[in-house]
Steps between C-alpha positions, in 0.01 A plus 500: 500500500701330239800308592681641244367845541635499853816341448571805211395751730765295784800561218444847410506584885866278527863519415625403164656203670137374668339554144712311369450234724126531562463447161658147473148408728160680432274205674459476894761346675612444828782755650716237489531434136765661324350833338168481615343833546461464863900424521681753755750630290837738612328810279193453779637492789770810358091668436384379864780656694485817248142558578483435869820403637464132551577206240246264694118486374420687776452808587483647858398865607831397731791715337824346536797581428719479177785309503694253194359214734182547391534607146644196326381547169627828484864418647514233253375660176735771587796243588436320178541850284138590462525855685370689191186250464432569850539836486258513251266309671489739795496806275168331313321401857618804644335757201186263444446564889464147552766511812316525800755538686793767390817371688518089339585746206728694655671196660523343134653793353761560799598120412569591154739777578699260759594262219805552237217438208592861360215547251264338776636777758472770225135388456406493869682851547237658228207332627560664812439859329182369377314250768654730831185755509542581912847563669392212764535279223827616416628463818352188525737449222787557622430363839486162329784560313695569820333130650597341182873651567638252705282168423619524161832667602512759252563878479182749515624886411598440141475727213205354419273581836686812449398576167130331540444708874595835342283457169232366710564888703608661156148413330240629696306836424660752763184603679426138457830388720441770701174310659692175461769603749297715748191248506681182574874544637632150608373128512652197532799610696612774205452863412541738210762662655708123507421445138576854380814430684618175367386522179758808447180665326549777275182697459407515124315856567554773700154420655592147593836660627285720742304186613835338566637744707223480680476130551875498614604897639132590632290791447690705704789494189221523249388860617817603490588369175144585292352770721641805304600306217350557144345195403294329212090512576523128577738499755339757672204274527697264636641756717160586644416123565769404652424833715151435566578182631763675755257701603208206580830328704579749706160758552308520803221686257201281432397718238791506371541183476154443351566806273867276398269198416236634280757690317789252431263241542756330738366126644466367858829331487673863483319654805604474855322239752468754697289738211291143410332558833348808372117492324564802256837338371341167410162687363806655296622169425166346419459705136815310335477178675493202233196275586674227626669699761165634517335198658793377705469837731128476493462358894774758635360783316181438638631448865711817438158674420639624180196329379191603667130419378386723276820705485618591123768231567289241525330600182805547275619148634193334391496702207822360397484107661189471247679644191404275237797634302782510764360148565624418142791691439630328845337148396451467868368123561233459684656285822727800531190710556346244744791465697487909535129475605548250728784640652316817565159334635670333756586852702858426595822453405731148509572526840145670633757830572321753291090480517232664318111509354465395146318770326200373294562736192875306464360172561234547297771591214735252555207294453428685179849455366534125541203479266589700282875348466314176418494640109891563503621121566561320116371219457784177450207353254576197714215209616529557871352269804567659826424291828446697851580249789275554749566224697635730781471843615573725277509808724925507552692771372692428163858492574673794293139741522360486754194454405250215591550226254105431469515861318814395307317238384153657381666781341748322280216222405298831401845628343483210256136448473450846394796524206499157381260371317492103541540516900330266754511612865418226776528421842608215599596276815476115579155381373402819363565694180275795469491728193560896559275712298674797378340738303587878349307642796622255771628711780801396669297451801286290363781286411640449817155442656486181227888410665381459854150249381680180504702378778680132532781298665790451223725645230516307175644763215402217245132560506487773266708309245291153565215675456586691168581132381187343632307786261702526176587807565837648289715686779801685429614651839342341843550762758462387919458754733568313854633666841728248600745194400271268328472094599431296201166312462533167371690644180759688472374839316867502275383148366175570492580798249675246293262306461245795381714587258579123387110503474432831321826577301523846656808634664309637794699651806435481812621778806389462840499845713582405896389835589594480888799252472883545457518120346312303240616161337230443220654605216734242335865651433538326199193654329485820334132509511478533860506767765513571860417850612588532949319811628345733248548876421527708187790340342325187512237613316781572214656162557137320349474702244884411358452150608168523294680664239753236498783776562600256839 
């Protein structure tokens, strides 16, 4: 890759303020010369936290919480008058879906609103129509705002939350808030009925005006009020709704129930505990369920015998885990898929509780839909290297999926194999660097079974990088998949990355994936170019492809 190339791509990716300073410097540098492209600037670490809550160049599967302490850049772009700018900033990460995390985002914009920066505090108030999707985001929202309260020892109920909580209520589709309110109906420590309350709504229609009595007076007040009452054809859809899902709270019916389900298409977060416990009402559920949800019931539908062998159930759920469309339209990444498969194969839940038999037919399309979801990943157009440390046993569990980090490893090194198209696999360990054939038909099987050939004393995550020296070979991102903290060979893999790209005049990056550790200390702080990834699940897999990207 050009040097220039990549440092063009770097600036379109940055703030105005990192162009501008990226482009005093085009040629590698160190981190520690003024400008250089691998300086840590305030605008990154504002991205890091915005994408997954941490400032650091690491990332851990670990979620911690949010607090000014560890958000420096933000407290003092915001301190400094730059509210709007970072308001911006989480508005852009937020709609490109490169936050892979929601509440950094949040947090940002509830520190917006706490300062007297008036146009900033305007700005964070509208974003909040536009970036809260879910009411547990919103009262995530205020939740921080009410943390934020006293640290910063300021007020919280102004006209503004007023104003912003009541739009945010005020411009929804009726039938839309209807499912909003009934589906999820407090998080975080608030409720609807506290925000309809303190926000002094007033209902802009007289369907949102039904919904609000019902969020604050009950149903009860609702009957009395609508039930003989000539109304408009769309409040008497929400009417029936908000009915139906009366009914599924307090029948004893199962058909009913089921009946209430198919019809309303209600979800399982509206029905009883006591009605999940029933086969029919989850067969019910089963039609509508999106094909995430899908997958995460697949072990307790199975042990529930909603899905039996060769039952219809079975057949539509295979029908619809292999849907090359759905597939698509979702852009469901592969690792999600294996972490569903694997998940299911092992016959029990977390804690061993709940128990069952894998059927063949779902395994067999789980199976089915990991290949197939091979097609949906983009390519970065990146020159990739990735090392597999096999130096130890691979056969732990990867902290944050539970899955074993050997298959972690063989299906993301397929991942990129498979949609890039300069990528070398290998295996490595000390003494041994073995290449990893990869091909279009390459099963994921096969993969691992290369993983487990090679077997030495001895991590040293500079191999890869030495030995992409040692052969001329151009690298742009280096990529080590190890389970545990790493102990430096007789180089230090941060310098020895410096030295590559001394050597080749590439700006190559380097992230290092601890897959069964909370800590890892190979990534320099001071160097933009470098990453270290603690545990591994599917935000992770989003974290490369922005550090890739150069969006972190």
């Amino acid at each position: 890759m050009d040097p220039h190339r990549a440092g063009s791509v770097a600036m379109e990716q940055s703030s105005p303020a990192e162009q501008q300073s990226n482009a005093q410097d085009q040629s590698p540098a160190r981190p520690e010369d003024a400008g250089g492209p691998w300086a840590v600037t305030e605008s990154l670490r504002l991205r890091r936290f915005l994408c997954y809550g941490s400032e650091s160049a690491t990332y851990s599967t670990r979620e911690r919480a949010l607090g000014p302490e560890n958000a420096l850049a933000l407290m003092e772009l915001v301190q400094a008058g730059r509210g709007q700018e970072v308001v911006e900033e989480v508005k852009r990460l937020s709609l490109e879906g490169k936050t892979v995390r929601p509440n950094p985002a949040l947090f940002a914009l509830a520190v917006c609103t706490q300062y007297s920066d008036a146009p900033a505090k305007q700005a964070a108030f509208r974003a909040l129509q536009e970036l809260c999707k879910a009411p547990g985001q919103l009262f995530t929202f205020i939740q921080y705002k009410k943390e934020l309260k006293d640290g910063l020892r300021c007020g919280m109920w102004g006209r503004g939350l007023r104003r912003a909580v009541s739009d945010w209520y005020n411009g929804q589709d009726a039938l839309s808030l209807a499912h909003t309110v009934t589906r999820c109906k407090h998080r975080a420590g608030w409720s609807h009925q506290d925000l309809f309350r303190l926000s002094h709504m007033k209902p802009a229609n007289d369907s949102i005006e039904l919904i609000s009595k019902y969020v604050t007076k009950g149903w009860k007040v609702v009957q009395e009020t609508y039930a003989e009452k000539e109304s408009s054809e769309e409040l008497l859809k929400v009417f029936a709704y908000l009915e139906a899902v009366e009914k599924a709270k307090h029948s004893t019916d199962e058909q009913e129930v089921v009946h209430l389900i198919e019809e309303h298409r209600l979800e399982r977060e509206q029905i009883l505990t006591n009605h999940l416990k029933s086969k029919e009402v989850w067969k019910a559920l089963l039609k509508e369920m999106p094909v995430a949800a899908l997958m995460r019931h697949l072990g307790k539908m199975t042990a529930d015998k909603v899905l039996v062998p060769g039952s219809p159930e079975v057949a539509a759920v295979c029908e619809r885990i292999q849907d090359d469309q759905a597939l698509t339209k979702a852009k469901t990444h592969p690792f999600s898929i294996l972490v569903a498969s694997e998940n299911y194969k092992r016959g029990h839940g977390k804690r061993g509780k709940r128990k069952w038999e894998p059927s063949r037919d779902i395994v067999h399309a789980l199976d089915s839909a990991f290949c197939k979801s091979l097609s949906n990943v983009e390519p970065t157009g990146k020159r990739f290297v990735v090392g597999v440390d096999v130096s130890a046993s691979l056969s732990s569990l990867a902290l944050g999926s539970s899955v074993s980090t050997i298959a972690v490893a063989a299906a993301m090194s397929m991942v990129i194999a498979r949609s890039e198209p300069e990528a070398e696999v290998l295996i490595f360990s000390e003494g041994a660097m073995v290449p990893c054939v990869i091909s279009d038909d390459t099963s994921l099987i096969q993969v691992t079974a290369q993983l487990v050939q090679v077997l030495s004393a001895g991590t040293d995550c500079a191999l890869p990088i030495e030995w992409a020296s040692e052969n001329d070979k151009t690298v742009d991102v280096f990529i080590i998949f190890t389970s545990n903290e790493t102990q430096f060979g007789s180089t230090n893999p941060a310098e020895v990355l410096r030295t590559y790209r001394e050597k080749t005049g590439v700006f190559s990056k380097l992230i290092v994936c601890g897959m069964a550790t909370n800590g890892l200390s190979v990534a320099d702080p001071d160097d933009r170019g470098m990453l270290d990834i603690c545990g591994f699940d599917s935000r992770a897999v989003d974290i490369i492809r922005n550090f890739v990207l150069d969006v972190i």
